[in-house]
N, C-alpha and C positions, 0 to 999 in steps of 0.2 A: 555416627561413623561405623563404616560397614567393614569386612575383612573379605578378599579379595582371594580364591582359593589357587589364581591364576601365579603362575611362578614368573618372576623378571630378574632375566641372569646379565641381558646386557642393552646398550643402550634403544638399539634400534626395536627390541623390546617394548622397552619405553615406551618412544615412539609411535609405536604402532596401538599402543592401547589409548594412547594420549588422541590418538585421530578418529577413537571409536565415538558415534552422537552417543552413545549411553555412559560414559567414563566419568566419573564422578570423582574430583581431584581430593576427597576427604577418604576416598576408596585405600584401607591398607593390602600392600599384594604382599606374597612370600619374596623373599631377596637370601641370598647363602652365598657365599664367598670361601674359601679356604682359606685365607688369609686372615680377609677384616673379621669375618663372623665365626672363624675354625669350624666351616660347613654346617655350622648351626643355621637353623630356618629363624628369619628375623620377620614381622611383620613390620612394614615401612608405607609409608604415602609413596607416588609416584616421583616427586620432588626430591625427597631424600635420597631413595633410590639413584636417581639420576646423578643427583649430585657426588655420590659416592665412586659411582662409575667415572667419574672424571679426575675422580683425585689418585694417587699412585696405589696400586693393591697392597705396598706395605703398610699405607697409612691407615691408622686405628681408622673403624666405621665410625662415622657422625649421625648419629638420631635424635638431632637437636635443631629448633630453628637458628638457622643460619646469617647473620648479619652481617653489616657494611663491618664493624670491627670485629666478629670471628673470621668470618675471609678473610680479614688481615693478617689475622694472629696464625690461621692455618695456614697461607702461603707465604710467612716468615719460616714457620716449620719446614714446610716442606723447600724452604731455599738456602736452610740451612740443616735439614739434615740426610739431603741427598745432591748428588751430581746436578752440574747446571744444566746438562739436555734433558734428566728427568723433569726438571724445576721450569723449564722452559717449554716443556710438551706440554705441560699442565696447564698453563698459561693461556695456551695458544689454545686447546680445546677448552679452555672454559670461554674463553672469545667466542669461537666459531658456534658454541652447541648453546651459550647463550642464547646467539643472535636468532638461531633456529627456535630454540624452545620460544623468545618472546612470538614470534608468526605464530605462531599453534595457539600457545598458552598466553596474550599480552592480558596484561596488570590493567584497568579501567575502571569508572567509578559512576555512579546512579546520579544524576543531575540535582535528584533528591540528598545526595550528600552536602550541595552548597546552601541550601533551605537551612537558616539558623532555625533549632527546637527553640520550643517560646519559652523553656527551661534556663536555657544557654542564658534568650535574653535576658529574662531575668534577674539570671544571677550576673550578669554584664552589668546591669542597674543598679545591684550594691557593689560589685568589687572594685569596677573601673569605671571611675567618676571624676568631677572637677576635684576632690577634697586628696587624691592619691597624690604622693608625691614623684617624682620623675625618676628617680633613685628605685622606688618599689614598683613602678609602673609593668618593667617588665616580667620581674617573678610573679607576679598577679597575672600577668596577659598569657604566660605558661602555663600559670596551672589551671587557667579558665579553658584552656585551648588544648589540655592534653582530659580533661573533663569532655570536650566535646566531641573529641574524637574517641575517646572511649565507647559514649552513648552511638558513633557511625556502627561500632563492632569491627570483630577481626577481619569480616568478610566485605569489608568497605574497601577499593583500591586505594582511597585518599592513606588510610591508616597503615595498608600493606605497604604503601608508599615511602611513607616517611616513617613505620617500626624498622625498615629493611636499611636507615641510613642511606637510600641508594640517593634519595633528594629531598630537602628540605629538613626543618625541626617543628617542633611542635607550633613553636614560637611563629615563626613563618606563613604558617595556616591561618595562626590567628590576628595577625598582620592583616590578612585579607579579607579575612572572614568579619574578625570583630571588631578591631583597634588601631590604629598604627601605632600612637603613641607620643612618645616627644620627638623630634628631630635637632637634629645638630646641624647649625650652617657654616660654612666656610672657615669661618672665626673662632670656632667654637662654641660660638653661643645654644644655648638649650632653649627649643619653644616649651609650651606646658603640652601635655601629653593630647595628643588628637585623637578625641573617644569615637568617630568611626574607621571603619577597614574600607577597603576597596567594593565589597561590595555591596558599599551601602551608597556610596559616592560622597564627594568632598563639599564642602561649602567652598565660597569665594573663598574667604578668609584662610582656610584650612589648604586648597588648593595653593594661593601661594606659600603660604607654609611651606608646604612640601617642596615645593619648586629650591627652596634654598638648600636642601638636603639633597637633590638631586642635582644642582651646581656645585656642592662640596665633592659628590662619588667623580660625577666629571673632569671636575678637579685632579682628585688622586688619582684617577685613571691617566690620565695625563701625562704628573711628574712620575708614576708609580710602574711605567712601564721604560720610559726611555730612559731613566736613571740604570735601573738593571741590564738594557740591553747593552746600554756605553761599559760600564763596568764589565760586564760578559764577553766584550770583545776588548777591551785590554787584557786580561787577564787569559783572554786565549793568545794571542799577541805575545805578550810576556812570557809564558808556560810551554809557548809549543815547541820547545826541545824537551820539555821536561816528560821522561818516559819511566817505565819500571824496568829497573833492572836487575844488578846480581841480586841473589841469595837475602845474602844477610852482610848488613854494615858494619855489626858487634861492635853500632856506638855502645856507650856506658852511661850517657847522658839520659834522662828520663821526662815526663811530662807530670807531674803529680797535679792531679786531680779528685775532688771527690765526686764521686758516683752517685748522683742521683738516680731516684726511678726513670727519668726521662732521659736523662744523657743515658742510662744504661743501654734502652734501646738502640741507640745510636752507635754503640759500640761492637757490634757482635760480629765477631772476624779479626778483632786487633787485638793486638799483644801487649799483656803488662807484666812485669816482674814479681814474681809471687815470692813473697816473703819467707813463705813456708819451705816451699821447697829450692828454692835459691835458683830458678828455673823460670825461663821465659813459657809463659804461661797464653793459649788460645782464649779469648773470652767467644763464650756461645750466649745461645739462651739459657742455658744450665746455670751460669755460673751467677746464677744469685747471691750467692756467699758476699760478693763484692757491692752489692747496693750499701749506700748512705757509708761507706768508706772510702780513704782516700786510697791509693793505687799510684803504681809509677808506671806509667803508660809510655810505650815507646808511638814514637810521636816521627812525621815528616819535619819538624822544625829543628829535629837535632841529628837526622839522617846524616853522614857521613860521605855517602856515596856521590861520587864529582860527576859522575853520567846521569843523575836523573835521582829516583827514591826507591831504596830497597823495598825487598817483599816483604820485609817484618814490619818494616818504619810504616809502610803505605796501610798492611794489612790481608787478612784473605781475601779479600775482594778481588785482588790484582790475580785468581786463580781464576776467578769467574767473568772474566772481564774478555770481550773478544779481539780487543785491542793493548797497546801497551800506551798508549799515549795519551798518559793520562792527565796530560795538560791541555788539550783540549775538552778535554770528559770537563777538568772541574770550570771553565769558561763554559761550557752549556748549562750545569749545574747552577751556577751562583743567576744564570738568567732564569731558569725555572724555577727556583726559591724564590728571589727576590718579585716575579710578578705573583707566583700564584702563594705566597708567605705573606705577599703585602697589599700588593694594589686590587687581585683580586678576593682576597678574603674580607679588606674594607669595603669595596665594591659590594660583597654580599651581606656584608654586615648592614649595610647602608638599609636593610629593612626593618630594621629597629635598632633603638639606641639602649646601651648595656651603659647601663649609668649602676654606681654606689655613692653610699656619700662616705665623703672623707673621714677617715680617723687617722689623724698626721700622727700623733706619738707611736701608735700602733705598725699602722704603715711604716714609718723608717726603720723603727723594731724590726719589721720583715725583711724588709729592705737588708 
């Protein structure tokens, strides 16, 4: 990796070095900011660079690779701790300068990346055999499959591919590469795991196999869309007078819940009753304090308000929102959850089976 004595202050910058035949993407150039870098000289790859230039200049510099979940985490920040037109500009130029960078710069992979090394097979030969059971089938076919993608290197597209979260998991590769595995049909029942991948091709035997695991996806595509879309449209039906209205209801009623890691995220914009200070309380991303505690959360279920649901009951959201009608919103909602929560996440599941075996005293324990 080389250092680049050329200075890039903005995108078309960028740009324009990205279009040079000698631009070497491992090349660091100078980047300075008054903001992110306090006019300090940063050396950065062109990628970072760019990236940087698209996020707001208050937001801290990133010189780090950047993934399908820090994207996330960064533009939760930045949607909660600025204005929704900054939060929304953002959006929209990481779209449009996306679509541009991929023309210039597309991600692609050596034909020589689908060539199993005689290594792989090998070790295909002891891990994933008749003797494995269907339960450890798939943690074995991971780590055989993140083993091989290792030995492609960083500069493989297959591996930028799927480090970046943007599509697929390891597992998935190796689905086609090495093993399918077991399948499940309609009923539930489990074959024994099918020791080739797609590109080895199937026996008779193994072909219908599969044929039943792709009658079951058919299946849940099936019930797994028009179940949601009926529910989506009663539920807008029913809701479409229901709008945001005054202020604040100043019910007294509360919602006690505890606060998981997961439900936390979920919360960030709604109001719960803070103990401490006897004061209706914002929850952000800050407000860690409140994980794996229980909370009185002001809640739509105990709204007050006869025209629709207060801004405190509903939440901040209803600030950022470009409508007030928010009985239509949650009928579009419960239809995008329920296909892409269910029918589509089985659908992609449907390329391997995620089997454990049972431990019932343990499991209801969890339970």
């Amino acid at each position: 990796m080389k250092n680049n004595s050329s200075a890039v202050h903005t995108l078309e910058d960028v740009y324009e070095e990205l279009e040079k035949d000698t631009v070497e993407l491992n090349t660091k150039y100078s980047y300075s900011n008054p903001k992110k870098t306090k006019n300090k000289v940063v050396n950065m790859k062109l990628g970072r660079i760019w990236f940087n230039l698209l996020l707001p200049d208050k937001y801290p510099l990133i010189n780090e690779k950047v993934d399908k979940k820090l994207l996330s985490k960064i533009l939760n920040e930045i949607y909660n701790k600025y204005e929704l037109e900054e939060a929304v500009k953002t959006v929209n130029s990481l779209n449009e300068n996306a679509f541009r960078m991929t023309s210039i710069c597309p991600v692609s992979f050596n034909i020589d990346d689908l060539i199993v090394p005689q290594e792989i097979k090998d070790q295909k030969k002891k891990t994933l055999n008749k003797n494995v059971k269907p339960e450890e089938f798939t943690e074995k076919l991971n780590s055989l499959s993140n083993e091989y993608l290792d030995m492609l290197g960083d500069e493989s597209g297959i591996k930028q591919l799927i480090d970046s979260g943007a599509k697929g998991k390891p597992t998935d590769f190796g689905v086609l590469m090495l093993a399918k595995g077991p399948v499940v049909d309609i009923e539930g029942n489990v074959s024994k795991p099918i020791l080739t991948g797609q590109n080895d091709g199937y026996s008779g035997e193994e072909y219908y196999t599969l044929a039943k695991g792709s009658r079951r996806s058919l299946y849940i595509r099936g019930i797994g869309t028009a179940g949601p879309g009926e529910l989506s449209r009663d539920v807008t039906y029913a809701n479409a007078n229901t709008e945001i209205s005054k202020d604040d209801c100043n019910v007294k009623r509360y919602l006690e819940i505890t606060v998981t890691p997961s439900i936390f995220k979920t919360l960030h914009g709604r109001y719960f009753m803070n103990d401490k200070t006897a004061k209706l309380t914002e929850i952000t991303y800050k407000s860690t304090d409140i994980v794996n505690k229980k909370i009185k959360l002001r809640s739509p279920l105990y709204c007050r308000d006869k025209k629709g649901i207060c801004k405190i009951c509903y939440g901040n959201l209803a600030k950022k929102l470009d409508t007030k009608h928010i009985g239509f919103l949650a009928g579009q909602v419960i239809n995008k959850a329920g296909i892409e929560g269910y029918s589509m996440i089985v659908r992609h599941q449907s390329l391997q089976s995620n089997l454990k075996e049972a431990n019932f005293p343990k499991d209801l324990v969890h339970v």
